[in-house]
MDAnalysis code that builds the backbone (N, CA, C; Angstrom):
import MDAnalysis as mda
import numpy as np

u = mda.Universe.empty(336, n_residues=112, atom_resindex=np.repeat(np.arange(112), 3), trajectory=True)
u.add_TopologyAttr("name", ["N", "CA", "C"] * 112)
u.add_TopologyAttr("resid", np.arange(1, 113))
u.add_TopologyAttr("resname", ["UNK", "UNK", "UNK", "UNK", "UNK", "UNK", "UNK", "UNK", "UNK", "UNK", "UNK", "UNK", "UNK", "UNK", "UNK", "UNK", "UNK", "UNK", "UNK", "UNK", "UNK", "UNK", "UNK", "UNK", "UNK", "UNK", "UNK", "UNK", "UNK", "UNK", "UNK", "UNK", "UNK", "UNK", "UNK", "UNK", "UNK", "UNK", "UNK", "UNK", "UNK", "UNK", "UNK", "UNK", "UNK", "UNK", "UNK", "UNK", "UNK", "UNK", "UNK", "UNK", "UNK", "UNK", "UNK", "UNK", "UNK", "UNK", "UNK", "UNK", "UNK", "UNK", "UNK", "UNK", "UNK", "UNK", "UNK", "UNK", "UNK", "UNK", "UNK", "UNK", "UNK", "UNK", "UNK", "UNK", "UNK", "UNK", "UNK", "UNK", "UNK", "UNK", "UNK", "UNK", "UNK", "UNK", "UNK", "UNK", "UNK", "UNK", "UNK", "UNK", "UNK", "UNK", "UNK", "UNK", "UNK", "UNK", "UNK", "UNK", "UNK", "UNK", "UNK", "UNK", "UNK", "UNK", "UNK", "UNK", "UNK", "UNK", "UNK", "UNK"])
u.atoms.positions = np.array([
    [-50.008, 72.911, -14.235],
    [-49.458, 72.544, -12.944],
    [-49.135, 71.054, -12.956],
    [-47.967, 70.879, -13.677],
    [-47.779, 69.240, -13.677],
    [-47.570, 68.421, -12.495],
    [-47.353, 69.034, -11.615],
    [-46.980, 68.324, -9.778],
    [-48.078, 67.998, -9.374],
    [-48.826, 68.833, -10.044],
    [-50.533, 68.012, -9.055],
    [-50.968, 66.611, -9.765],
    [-51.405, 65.962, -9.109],
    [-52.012, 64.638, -9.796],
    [-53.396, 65.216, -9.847],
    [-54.050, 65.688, -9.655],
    [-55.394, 66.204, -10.385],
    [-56.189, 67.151, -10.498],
    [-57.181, 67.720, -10.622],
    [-57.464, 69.091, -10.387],
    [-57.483, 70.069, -9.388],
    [-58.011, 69.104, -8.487],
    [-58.346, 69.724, -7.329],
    [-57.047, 70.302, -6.389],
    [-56.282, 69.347, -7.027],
    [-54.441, 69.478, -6.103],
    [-53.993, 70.568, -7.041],
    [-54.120, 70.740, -8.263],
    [-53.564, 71.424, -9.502],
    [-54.301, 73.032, -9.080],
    [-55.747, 73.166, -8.466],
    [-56.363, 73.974, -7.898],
    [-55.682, 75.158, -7.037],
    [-55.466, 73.893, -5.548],
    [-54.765, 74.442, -4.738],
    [-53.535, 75.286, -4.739],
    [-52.497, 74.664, -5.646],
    [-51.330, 74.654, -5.752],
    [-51.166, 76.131, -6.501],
    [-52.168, 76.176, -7.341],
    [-52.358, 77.810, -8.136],
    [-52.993, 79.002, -6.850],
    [-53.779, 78.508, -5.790],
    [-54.181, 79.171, -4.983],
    [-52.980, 79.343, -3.916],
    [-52.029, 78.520, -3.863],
    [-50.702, 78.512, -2.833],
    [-49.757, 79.376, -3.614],
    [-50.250, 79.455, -4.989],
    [-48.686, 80.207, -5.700],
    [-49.624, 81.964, -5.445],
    [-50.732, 81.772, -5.684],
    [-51.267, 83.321, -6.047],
    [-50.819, 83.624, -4.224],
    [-51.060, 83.119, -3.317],
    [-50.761, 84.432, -2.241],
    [-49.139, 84.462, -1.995],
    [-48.470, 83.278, -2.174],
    [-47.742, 83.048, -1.927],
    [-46.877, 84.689, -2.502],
    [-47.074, 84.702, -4.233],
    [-47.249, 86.241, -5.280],
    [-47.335, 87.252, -4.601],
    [-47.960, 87.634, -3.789],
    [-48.324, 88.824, -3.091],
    [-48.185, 88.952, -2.130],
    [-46.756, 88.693, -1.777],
    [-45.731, 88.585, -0.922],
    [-44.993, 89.764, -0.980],
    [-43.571, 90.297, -0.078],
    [-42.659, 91.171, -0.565],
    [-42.170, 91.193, -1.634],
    [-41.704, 92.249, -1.826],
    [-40.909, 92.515, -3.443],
    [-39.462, 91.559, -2.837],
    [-39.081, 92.001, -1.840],
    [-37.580, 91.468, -1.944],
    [-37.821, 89.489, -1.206],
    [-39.097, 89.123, -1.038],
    [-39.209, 87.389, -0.533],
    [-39.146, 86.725, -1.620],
    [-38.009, 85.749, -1.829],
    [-37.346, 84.746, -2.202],
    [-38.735, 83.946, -3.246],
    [-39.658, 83.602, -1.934],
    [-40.923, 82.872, -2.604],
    [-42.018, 83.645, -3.321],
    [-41.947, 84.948, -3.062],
    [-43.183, 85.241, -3.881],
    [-42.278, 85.872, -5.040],
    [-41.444, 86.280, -4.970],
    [-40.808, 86.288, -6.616],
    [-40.446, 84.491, -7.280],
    [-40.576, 83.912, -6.612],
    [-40.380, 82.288, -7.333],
    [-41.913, 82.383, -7.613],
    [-43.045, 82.784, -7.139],
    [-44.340, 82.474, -7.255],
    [-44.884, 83.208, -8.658],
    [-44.603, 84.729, -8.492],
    [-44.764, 85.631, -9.174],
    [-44.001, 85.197, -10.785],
    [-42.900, 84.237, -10.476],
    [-42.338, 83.868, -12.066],
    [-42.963, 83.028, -12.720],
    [-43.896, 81.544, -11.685],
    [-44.112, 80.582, -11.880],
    [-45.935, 81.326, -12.678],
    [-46.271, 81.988, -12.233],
    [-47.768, 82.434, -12.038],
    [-47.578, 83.368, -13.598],
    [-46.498, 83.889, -13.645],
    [-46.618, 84.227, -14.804],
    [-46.196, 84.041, -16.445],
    [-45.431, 82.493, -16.234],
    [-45.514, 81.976, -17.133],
    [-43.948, 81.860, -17.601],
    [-43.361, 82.564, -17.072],
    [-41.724, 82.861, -17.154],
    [-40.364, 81.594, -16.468],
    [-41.291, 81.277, -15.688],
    [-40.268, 79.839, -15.636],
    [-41.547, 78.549, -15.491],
    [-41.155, 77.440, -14.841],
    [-42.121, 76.187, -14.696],
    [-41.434, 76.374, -13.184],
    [-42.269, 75.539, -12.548],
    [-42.335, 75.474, -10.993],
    [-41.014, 75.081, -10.637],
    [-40.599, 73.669, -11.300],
    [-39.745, 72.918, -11.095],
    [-38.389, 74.059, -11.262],
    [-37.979, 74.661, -11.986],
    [-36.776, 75.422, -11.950],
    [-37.036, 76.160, -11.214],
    [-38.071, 77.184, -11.028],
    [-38.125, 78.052, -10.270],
    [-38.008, 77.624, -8.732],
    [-38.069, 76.317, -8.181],
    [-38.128, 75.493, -7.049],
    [-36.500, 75.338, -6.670],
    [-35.805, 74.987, -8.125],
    [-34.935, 74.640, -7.621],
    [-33.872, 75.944, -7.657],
    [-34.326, 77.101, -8.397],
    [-33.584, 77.607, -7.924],
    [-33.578, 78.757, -6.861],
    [-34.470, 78.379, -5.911],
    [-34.351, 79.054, -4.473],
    [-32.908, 78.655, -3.837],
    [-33.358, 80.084, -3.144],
    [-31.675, 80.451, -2.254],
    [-31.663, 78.835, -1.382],
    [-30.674, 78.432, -1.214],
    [-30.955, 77.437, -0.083],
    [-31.740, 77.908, 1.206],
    [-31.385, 79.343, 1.966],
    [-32.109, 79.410, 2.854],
    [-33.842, 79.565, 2.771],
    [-34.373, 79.205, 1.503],
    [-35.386, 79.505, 1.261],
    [-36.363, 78.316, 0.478],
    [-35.485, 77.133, 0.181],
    [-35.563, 75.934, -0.074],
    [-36.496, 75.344, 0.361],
    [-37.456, 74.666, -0.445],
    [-38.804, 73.629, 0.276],
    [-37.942, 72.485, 1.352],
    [-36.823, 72.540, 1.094],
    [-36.064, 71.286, 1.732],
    [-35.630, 71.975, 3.187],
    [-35.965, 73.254, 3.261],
    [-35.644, 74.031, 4.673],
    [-36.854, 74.365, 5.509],
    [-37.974, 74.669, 4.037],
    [-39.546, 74.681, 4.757],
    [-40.057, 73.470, 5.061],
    [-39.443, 72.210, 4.579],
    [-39.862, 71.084, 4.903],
    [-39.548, 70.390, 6.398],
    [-38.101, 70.953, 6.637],
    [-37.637, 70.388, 7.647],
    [-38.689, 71.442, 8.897],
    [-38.778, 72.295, 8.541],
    [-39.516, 73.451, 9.768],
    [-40.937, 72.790, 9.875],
    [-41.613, 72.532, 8.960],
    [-42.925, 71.561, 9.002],
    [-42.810, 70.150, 9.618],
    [-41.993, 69.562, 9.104],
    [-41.291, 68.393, 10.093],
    [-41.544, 68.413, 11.345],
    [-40.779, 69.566, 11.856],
    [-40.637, 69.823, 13.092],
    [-41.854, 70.286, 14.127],
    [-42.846, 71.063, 13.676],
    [-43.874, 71.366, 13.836],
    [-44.654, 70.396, 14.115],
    [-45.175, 69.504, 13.083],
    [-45.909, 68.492, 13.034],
    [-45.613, 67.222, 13.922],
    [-44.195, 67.246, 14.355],
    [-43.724, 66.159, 15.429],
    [-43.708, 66.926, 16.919],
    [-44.710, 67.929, 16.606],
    [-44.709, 68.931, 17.761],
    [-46.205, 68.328, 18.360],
    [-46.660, 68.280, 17.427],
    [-48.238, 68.125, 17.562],
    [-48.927, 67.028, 18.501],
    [-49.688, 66.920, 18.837],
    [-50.406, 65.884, 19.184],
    [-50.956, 64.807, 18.260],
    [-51.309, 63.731, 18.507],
    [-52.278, 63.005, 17.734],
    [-53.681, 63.434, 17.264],
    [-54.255, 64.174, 18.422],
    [-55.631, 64.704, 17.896],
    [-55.506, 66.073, 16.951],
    [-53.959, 66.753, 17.023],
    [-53.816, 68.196, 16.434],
    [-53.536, 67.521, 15.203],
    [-52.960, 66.385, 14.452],
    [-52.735, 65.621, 13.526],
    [-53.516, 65.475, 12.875],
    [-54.578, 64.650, 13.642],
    [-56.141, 64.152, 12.814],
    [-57.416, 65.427, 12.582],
    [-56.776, 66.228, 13.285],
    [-57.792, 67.629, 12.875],
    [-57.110, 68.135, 11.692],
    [-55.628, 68.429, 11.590],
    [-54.863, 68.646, 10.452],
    [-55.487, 68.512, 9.377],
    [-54.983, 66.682, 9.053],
    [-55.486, 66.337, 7.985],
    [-57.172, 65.936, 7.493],
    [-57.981, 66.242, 8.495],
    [-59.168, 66.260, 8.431],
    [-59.707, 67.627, 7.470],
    [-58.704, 68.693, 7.721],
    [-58.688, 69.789, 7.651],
    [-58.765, 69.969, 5.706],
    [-57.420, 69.475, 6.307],
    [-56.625, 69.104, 4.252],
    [-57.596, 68.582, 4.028],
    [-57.953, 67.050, 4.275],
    [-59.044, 66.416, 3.404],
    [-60.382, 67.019, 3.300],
    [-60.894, 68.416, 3.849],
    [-62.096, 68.873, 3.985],
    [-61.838, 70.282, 2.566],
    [-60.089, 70.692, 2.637],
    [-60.513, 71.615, 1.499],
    [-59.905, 71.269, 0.479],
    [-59.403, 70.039, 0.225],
    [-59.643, 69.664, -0.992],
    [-60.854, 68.785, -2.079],
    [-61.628, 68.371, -0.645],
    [-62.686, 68.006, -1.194],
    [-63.842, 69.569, -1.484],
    [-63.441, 70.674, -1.559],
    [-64.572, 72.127, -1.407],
    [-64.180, 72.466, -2.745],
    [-62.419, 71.634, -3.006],
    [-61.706, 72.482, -4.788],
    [-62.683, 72.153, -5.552],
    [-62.651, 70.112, -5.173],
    [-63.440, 69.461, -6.180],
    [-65.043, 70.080, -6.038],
    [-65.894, 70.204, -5.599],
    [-66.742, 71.078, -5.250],
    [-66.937, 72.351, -6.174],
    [-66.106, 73.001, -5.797],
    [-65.526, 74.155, -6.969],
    [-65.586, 74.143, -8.352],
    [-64.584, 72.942, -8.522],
    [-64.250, 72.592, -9.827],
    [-66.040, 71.954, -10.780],
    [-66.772, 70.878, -10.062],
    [-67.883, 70.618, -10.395],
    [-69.024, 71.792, -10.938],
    [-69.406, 72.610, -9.925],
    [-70.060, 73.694, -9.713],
    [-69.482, 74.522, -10.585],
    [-68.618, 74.599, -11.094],
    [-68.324, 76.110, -12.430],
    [-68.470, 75.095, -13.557],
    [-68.043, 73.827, -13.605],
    [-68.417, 72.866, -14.721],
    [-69.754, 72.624, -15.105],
    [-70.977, 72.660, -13.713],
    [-72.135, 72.969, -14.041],
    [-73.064, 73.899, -14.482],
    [-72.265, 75.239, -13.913],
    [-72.688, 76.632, -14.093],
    [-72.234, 76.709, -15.512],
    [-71.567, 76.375, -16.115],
    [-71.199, 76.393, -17.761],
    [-71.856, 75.302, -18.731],
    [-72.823, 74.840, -18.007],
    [-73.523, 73.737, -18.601],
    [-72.897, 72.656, -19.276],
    [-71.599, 72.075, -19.032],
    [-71.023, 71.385, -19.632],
    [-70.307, 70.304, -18.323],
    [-70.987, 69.495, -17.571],
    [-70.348, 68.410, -16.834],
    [-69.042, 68.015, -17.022],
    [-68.953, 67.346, -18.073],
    [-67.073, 66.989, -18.478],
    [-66.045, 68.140, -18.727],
    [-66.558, 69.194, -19.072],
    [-65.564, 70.275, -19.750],
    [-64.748, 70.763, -18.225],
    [-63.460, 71.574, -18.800],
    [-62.459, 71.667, -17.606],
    [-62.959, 73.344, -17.013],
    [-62.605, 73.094, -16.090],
    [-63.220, 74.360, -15.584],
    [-62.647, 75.739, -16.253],
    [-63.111, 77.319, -16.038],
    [-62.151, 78.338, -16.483],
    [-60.716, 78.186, -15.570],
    [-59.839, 78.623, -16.711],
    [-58.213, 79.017, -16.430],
    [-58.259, 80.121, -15.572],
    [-57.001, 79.830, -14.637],
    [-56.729, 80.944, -13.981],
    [-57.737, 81.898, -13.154],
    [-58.473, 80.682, -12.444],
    [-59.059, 81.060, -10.989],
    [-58.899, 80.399, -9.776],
    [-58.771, 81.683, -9.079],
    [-58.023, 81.529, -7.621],
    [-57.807, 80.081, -7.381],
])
């Protein structure tokens, strides 16, 4: 997962592609997910080649919009939110590194 800057983001991003996967047969994103997850393209092509109507640059603008919907306190719960489960990956990631008795070693491949 080269887009993540580190595990815990590299984590997520495999946990955003797996449901994302088990989606409809005929949704745009979970066949981009389902290609990326299985080894058949890299994210980056498979990103770019979504339909335009299906474009992170169309889900972005809809999040945009949302989020300038929000309040200040619906904001800071947001990202309180984010910053609470990406600190549970790293968590994750530690805890199977310990359960394998090996502190530095990288955790197992290809979980959730």
């Amino acid at each position: 997962m080269g887009l993540a800057k580190d595990e815990a983001r590299a984590r997520m991003l495999r946990k955003m592609l797996k449901n994302l996967a088990q989606g409809d047969g005929h949704d745009p994103l979970a066949a981009m997910a389902r290609d990326v997850m299985s080894g058949r393209r890299g994210i980056r092509e498979a990103i770019d080649d979504l339909p335009r109507s299906e474009s992170l640059e169309v889900r972005f603008e809809t999040f945009q919009q949302r989020w300038d919907a929000m309040s200040e306190s619906e904001r800071l719960a947001a990202e309180r939110e984010s910053s609470q489960y990406l600190d549970e990956q790293r968590q994750e990631i530690r805890a199977e590194r310990e359960a394998a008795g090996r502190p530095g070693a990288a955790p197992p491949r290809h979980r959730g």
